[in-house]
C-alpha positions in Angstrom: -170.5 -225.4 -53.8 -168.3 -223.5 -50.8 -168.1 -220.1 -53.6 -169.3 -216.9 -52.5 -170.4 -217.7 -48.9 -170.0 -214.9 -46.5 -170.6 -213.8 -42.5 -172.0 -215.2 -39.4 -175.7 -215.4 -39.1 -177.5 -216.5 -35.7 -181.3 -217.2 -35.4 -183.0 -214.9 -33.7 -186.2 -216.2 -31.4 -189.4 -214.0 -30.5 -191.7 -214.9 -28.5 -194.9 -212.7 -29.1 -193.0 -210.2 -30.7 -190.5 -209.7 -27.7 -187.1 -211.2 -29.1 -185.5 -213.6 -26.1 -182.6 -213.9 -24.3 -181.5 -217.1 -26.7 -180.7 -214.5 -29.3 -178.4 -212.6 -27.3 -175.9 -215.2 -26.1 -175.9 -216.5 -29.8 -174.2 -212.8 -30.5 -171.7 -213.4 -28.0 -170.7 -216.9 -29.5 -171.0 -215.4 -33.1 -169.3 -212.0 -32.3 -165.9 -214.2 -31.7 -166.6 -216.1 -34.5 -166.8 -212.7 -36.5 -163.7 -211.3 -35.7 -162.0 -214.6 -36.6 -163.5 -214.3 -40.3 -163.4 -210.6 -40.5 -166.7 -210.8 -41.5 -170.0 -209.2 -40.6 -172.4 -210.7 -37.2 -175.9 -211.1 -38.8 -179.1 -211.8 -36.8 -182.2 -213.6 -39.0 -185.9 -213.0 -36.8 -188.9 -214.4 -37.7 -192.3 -213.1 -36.7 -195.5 -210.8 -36.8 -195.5 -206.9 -35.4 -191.7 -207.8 -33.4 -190.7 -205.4 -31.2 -188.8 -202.3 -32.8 -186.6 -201.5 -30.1 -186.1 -205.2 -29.6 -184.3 -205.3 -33.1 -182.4 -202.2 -32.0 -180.9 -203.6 -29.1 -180.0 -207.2 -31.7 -177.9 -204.4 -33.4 -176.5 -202.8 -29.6 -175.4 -206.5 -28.6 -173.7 -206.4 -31.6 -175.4 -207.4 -35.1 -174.3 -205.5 -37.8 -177.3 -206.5 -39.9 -180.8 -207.4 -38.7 -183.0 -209.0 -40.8 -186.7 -209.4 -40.0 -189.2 -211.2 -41.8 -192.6 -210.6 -40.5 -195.8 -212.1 -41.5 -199.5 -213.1 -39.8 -198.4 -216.7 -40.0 -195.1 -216.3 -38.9 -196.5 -214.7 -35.1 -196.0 -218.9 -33.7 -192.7 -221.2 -34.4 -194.6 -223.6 -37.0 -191.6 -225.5 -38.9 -193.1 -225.4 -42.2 -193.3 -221.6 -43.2 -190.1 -220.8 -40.6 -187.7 -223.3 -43.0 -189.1 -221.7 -46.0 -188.1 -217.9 -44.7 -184.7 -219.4 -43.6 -183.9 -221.1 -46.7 -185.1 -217.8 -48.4 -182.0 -216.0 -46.2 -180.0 -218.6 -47.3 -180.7 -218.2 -51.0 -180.5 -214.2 -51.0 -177.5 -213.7 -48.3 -175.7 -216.6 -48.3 -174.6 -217.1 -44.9 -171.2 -219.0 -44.4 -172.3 -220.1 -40.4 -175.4 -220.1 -39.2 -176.1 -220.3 -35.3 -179.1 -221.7 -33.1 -180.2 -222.2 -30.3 -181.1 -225.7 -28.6 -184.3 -225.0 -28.0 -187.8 -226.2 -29.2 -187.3 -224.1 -32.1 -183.8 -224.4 -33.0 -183.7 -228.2 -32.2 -186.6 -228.8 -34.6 -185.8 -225.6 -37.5 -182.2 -226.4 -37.4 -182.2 -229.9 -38.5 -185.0 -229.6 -41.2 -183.4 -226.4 -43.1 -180.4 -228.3 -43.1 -181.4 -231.8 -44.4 -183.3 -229.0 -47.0 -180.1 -227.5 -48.4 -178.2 -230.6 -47.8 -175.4 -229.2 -45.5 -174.0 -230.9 -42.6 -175.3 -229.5 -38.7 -173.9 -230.1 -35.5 -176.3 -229.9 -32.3 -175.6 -229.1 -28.9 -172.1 -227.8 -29.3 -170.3 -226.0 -26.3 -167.7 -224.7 -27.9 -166.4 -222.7 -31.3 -163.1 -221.9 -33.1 -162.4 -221.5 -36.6 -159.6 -223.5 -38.2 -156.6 -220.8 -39.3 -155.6 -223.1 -41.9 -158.9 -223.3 -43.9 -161.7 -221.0 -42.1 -163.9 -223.9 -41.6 -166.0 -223.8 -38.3 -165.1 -225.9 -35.5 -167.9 -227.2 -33.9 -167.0 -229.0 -30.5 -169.9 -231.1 -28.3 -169.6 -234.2 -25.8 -169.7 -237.2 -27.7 -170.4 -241.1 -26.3 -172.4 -240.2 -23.1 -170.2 -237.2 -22.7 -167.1 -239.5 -21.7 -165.1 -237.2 -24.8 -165.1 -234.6 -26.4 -165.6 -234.2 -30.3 -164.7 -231.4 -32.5 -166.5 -231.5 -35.7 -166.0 -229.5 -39.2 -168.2 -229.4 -42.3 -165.7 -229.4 -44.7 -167.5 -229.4 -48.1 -170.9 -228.3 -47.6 -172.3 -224.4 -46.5 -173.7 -222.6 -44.8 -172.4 -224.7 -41.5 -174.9 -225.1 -39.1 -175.1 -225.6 -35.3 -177.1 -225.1 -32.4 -175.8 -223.8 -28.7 -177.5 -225.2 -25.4 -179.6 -222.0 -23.9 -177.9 -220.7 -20.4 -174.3 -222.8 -22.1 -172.8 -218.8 -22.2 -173.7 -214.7 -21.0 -175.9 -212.9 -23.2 -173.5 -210.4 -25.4 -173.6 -207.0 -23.4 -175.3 -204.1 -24.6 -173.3 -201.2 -26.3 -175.9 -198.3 -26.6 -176.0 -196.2 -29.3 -174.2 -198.5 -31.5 -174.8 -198.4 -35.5 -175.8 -201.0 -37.8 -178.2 -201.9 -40.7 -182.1 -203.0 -39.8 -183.8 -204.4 -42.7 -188.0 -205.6 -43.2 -188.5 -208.1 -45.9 -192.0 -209.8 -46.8 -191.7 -213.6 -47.0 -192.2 -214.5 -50.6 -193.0 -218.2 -50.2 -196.4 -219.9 -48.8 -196.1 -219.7 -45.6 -199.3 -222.3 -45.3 -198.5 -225.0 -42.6 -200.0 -228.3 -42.4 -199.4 -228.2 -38.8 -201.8 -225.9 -36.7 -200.9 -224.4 -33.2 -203.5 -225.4 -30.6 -202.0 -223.8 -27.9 -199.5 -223.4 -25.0 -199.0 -224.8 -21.7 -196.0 -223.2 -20.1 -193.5 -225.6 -18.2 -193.4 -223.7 -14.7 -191.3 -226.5 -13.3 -189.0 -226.2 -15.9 -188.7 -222.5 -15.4 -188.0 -222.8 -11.6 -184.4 -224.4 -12.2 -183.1 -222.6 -15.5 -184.5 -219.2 -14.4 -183.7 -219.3 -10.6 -180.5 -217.2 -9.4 -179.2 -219.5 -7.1 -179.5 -223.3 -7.4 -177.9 -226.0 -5.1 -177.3 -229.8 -6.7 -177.6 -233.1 -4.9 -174.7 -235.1 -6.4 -174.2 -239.0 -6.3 -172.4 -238.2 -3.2 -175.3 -238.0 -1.0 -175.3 -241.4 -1.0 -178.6 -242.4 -0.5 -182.6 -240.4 -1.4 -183.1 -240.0 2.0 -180.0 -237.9 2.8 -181.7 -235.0 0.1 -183.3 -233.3 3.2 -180.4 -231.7 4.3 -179.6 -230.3 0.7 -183.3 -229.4 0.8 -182.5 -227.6 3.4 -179.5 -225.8 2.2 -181.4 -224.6 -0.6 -184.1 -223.4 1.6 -181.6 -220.9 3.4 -180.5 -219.6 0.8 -183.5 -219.4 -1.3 -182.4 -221.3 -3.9 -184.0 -223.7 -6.5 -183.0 -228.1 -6.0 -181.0 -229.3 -8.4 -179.5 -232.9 -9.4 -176.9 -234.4 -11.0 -177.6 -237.1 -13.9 -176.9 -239.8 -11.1 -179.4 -238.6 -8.9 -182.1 -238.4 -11.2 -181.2 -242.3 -13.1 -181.8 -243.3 -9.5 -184.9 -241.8 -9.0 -184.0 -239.8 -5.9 -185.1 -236.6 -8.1 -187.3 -235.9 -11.4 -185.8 -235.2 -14.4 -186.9 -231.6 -14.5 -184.6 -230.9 -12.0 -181.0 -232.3 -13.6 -178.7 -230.3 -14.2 -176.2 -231.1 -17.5 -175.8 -231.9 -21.0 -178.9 -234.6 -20.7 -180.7 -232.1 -18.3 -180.9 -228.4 -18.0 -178.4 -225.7 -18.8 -178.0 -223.1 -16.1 -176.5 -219.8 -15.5 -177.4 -218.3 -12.1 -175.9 -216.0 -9.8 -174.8 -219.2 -7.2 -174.5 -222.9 -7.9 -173.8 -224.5 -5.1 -172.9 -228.4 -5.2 -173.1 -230.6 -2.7 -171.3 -233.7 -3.2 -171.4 -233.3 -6.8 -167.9 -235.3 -9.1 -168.0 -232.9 -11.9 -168.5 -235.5 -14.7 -168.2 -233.5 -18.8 -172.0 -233.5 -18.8 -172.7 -231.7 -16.0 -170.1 -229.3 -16.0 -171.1 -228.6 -19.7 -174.7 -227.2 -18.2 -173.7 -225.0 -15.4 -170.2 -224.0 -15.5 -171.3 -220.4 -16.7 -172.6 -219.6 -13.1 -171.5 -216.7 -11.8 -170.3 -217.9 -8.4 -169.9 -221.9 -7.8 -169.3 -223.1 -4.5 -168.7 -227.1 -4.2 -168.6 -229.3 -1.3 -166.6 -233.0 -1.5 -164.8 -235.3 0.3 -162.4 -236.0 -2.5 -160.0 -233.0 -3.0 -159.1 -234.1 -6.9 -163.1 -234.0 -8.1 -163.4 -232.4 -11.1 -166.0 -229.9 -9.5 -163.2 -228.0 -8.2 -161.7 -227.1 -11.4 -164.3 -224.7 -12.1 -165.4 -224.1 -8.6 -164.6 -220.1 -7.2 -164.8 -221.9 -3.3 -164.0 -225.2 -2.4 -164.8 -227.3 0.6 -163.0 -230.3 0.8 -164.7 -232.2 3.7 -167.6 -234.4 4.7 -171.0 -232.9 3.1 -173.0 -234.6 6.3 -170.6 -232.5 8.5 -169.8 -229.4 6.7 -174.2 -228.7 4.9 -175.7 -229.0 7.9 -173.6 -226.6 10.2 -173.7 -224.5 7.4 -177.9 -224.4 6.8 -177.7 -223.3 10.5 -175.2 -221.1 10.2 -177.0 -218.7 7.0 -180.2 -219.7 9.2 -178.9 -217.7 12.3 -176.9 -215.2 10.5 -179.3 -214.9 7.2 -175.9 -213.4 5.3 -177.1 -214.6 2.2 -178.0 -211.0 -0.3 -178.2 -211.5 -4.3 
């Protein structure tokens, strides 16, 4: 059952034939992977008229092998004909690992392919290693609220499967000019769906926190709704996007579309700024990729600071305010 299984595969997303940024952090957490194995990075896409130069730069970010599958009924995710194309990949290729992302698509392809070709799959992992000792993937993800976390193997099933939170890691950089293998390939199953796509609304709240480039979060340590002004006000300054931490949002002081963690939104902008935030596994888990984090707290051994570039150990109602008048006065603030 484990015979004759080979290289790292991720699953590429397009989105009216533009391929998106999911599909280029899942080469940097498959390129690792790769060299581990010795063993080529492959990138499955499935869609209708995709973007040459799209699939070109799948192969700069590091693909050795792209594999398209293009079809009329393939233009929208539908989980039908999409499980058939990947189990198609899976029956020609023979992937040993194969890589998605958490969203929409991966959460709901993932999990059906799997159950399909009866192999285990692990979802929302934040971290990967390969055991030395036997090559099996290691698969690591919070586990029991994100109090711990767990490191899981499939040990007798392939291909292993996984999905990665979007924003969880940097999209693998481009290496122009560099060589690998593109290949076309006509579905050959029915790709007829018993599902029909009606149409799309687009989430622009959602998009406000996960694409922004600076974000500031209200942690539990505001103490009470009323006190979010002056973190309004922060982010205001500075241009930034309102975050929260899970806290924040269980107490209704904020919506869910703005919480920030493993229960929330993964981000990556240029600045996180937290403002009386702990640094709980969860929420650490969905932003610690940010380029710059800056965190303000009272208590000098919160976890915040562990990952934090500048801390300010102080009281937030002292130290926000003077400092929302002091990027008011000075506007220093350039990204």
């Amino acid at each position: 059952m484990m015979k004759n299984f080979s290289d790292i595969w991720i699953l590429g997303e397009q989105f009216e034939g533009r391929i998106q940024r999911i599909s280029h952090e899942l080469l940097a957490r498959g390129a690792d992977l790769a060299k581990k194995r010795s063993c080529r990075l492959c990138a499955m896409v499935f869609g209708h008229q995709i973007n040459k130069d799209d699939l070109y730069e799948l192969v700069e970010r590091g693909a050795d092998v792209v594999v398209a599958m293009e079809s009329p009924e393939l233009e929208y995710f539908l989980v039908e004909p999409y499980s058939r194309c990947m189990k198609e990949i899976i029956a020609k290729f023979r992937p040993e690992i194969i890589l998605g992302g958490a969203t929409s698509t991966g959460r709901t392809l993932l999990p059906y392919v799997a159950m399909s070709v009866y192999t285990g799959l692990t979802a929302d992992c934040t971290a990967f290693d390969i055991d030395e000792s036997t090559g099996n993937l290691l698969q690591t993800r919070p586990a029991i609220g994100g109090n711990i976390m767990a490191t899981i193997k499939t040990e007798r099933f392939r291909p292993q499967m996984a999905t990665v939170r979007p924003r969880s890691t940097k999209p693998s950089p481009r290496q122009p000019g560099r060589k690998g293998e593109i290949m076309y390939l006509r579905p050959e199953s029915d790709l007829h769906s018993r599902i029909v796509r009606a149409g799309l609304i687009p989430n622009e709240e959602l998009k406000s926190i996960q694409e922004a480039e600076i974000v500031v979060v209200a942690g539990r340590g505001i103490k009470k709704p009323e006190n979010l002004k002056i973190v309004r006000e922060l982010a205001d300054a500075v241009g930034g996007a309102l975050g929260a931490t899970r806290d924040v949002v269980d107490r209704g002081w904020l919506s869910y579309p703005h919480q920030v963690g493993l229960s929330g939104k993964t981000i990556s902008p240029k600045l996180y700024i937290g403002i009386g935030v702990s640094g709980a596994i969860q929420h650490l888990a969905g932003m610690q990729t940010a380029e710059t984090i800056i965190a303000v707290n009272n208590d000098p051994d919160a976890q915040i600071f562990k990952v934090a570039d500048f801390g300010i150990v102080g009281d937030l109602f002292e130290v926000v305010p003077s400092l929302t008048k002091m990027l008011k006065v000075n506007k220093i603030v350039n990204f």
